[in-house]
C-alpha positions as CSV (number, residue, x, y, z in Angstrom):
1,X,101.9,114.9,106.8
2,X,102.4,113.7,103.5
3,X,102.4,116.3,100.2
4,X,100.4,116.5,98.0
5,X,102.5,114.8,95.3
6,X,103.5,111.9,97.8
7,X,99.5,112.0,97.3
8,X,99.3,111.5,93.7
9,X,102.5,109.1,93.4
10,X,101.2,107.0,96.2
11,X,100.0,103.6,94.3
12,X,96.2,103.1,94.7
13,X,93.9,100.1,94.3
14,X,91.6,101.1,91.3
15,X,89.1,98.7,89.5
16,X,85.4,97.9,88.1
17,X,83.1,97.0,90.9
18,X,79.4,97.1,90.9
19,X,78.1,100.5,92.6
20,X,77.2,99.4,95.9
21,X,74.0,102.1,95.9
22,X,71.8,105.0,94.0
23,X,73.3,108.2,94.2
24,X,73.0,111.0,91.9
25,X,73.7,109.7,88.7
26,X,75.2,106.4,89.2
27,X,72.7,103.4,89.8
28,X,73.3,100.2,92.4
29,X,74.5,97.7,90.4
30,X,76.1,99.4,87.6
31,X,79.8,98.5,86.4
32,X,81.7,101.4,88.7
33,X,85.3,102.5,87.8
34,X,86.9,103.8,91.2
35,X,89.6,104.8,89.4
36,X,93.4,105.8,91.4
37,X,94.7,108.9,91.7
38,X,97.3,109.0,89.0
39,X,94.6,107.7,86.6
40,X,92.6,110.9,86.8
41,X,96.1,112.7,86.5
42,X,97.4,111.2,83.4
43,X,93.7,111.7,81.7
44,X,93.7,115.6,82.4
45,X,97.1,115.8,80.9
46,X,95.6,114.2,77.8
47,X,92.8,117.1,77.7
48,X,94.5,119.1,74.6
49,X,95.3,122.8,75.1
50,X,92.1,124.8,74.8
51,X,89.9,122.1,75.2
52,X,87.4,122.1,78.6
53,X,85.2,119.2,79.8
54,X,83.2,118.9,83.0
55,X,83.6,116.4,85.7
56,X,80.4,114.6,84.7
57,X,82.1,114.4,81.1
58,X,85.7,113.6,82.8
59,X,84.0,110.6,84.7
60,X,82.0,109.3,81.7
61,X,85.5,109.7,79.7
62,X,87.7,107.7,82.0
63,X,84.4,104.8,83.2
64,X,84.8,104.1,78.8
65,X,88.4,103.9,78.9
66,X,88.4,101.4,81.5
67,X,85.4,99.4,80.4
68,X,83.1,100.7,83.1
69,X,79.7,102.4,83.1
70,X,80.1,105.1,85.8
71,X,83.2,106.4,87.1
72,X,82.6,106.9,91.3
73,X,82.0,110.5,91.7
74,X,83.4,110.7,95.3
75,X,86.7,109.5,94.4
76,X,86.9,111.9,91.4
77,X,86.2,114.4,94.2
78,X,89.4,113.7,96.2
79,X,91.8,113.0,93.3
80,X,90.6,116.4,91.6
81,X,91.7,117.8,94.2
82,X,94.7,115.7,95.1
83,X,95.8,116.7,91.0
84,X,94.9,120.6,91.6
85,X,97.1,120.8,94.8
86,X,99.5,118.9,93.2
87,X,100.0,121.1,90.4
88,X,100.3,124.1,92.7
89,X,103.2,122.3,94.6
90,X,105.2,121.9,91.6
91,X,104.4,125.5,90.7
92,X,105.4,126.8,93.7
93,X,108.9,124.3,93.1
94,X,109.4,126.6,89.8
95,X,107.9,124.6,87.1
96,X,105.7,125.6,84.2
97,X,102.1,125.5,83.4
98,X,102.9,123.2,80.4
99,X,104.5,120.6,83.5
100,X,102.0,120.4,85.1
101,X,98.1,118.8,84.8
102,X,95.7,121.5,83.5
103,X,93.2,120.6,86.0
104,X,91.7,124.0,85.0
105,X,90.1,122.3,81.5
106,X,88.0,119.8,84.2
107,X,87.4,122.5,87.2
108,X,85.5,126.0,86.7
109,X,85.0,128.7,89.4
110,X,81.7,127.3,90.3
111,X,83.0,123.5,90.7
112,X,82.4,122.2,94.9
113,X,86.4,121.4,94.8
114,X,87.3,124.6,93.4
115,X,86.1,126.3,96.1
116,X,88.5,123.6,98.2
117,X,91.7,125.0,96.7
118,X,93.8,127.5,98.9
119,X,94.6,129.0,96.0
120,X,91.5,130.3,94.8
121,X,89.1,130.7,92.2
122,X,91.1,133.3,90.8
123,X,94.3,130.9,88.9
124,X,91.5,128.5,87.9
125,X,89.5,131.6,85.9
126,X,92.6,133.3,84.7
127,X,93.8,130.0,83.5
128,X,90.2,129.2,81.4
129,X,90.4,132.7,80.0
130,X,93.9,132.4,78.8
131,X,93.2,129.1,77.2
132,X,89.9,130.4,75.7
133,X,87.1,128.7,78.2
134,X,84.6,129.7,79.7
135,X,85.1,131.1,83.2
């Protein structure tokens, strides 16, 4: 089974496509970024210390830097999570928070993949609160 880093540093296939159907926020038709995994990585890492956004805002974000509408919500789904567990690995190898993505300035306590992480709630919230977010 691979790691979760073999995850991240596995090459993906991203690109604009049009959204093949309606759901939630994103409309058939418009300009979709599905973007890859080390994408959604290297844009967290840009999130300055301190500074929170929301996946909505994350997807909005990346879909303008890549000359898309929409940024496909499922695939920010997995590669959240794919970053989050990720980051834990390489704690759990001995290196720092400021090596790793701060996936805690896109994900909250409340967020559905949040809830995924083995690792709890609990780092995410004492992370936020030590970099002056809201829980």
């Amino acid at each position: 089974m691979k790691s979760w880093n073999d995850r991240l540093n596995t090459p993906g296939i991203n690109g604009v496509k049009p959204t093949p159907r309606t759901m939630g926020d994103v409309i058939e038709g418009q300009p979709m970024l599905v973007p890859t995994v080390r994408q959604v990585d290297d844009f967290i890492r840009s999130i300055p210390e301190g500074i929170g956004m929301d996946i909505r805002a994350l997807r909005t974000a990346l879909a303008i830097e890549h000359g898309a509408e929409v940024t496909c919500p499922v695939t920010i789904g997995y590669h959240l999570r794919t970053v989050a567990e990720a980051a834990n690995e390489d704690l759990g190898r001995g290196m720092t928070l400021g090596d790793i993505a701060p996936f805690w300035r896109v994900l909250d306590a409340t967020a559905p993949t949040t809830r995924k992480l083995p690792f709890g709630a609990e780092f995410v919230t004492a992370q936020r609160k030590r970099e002056g977010l809201k829980p």
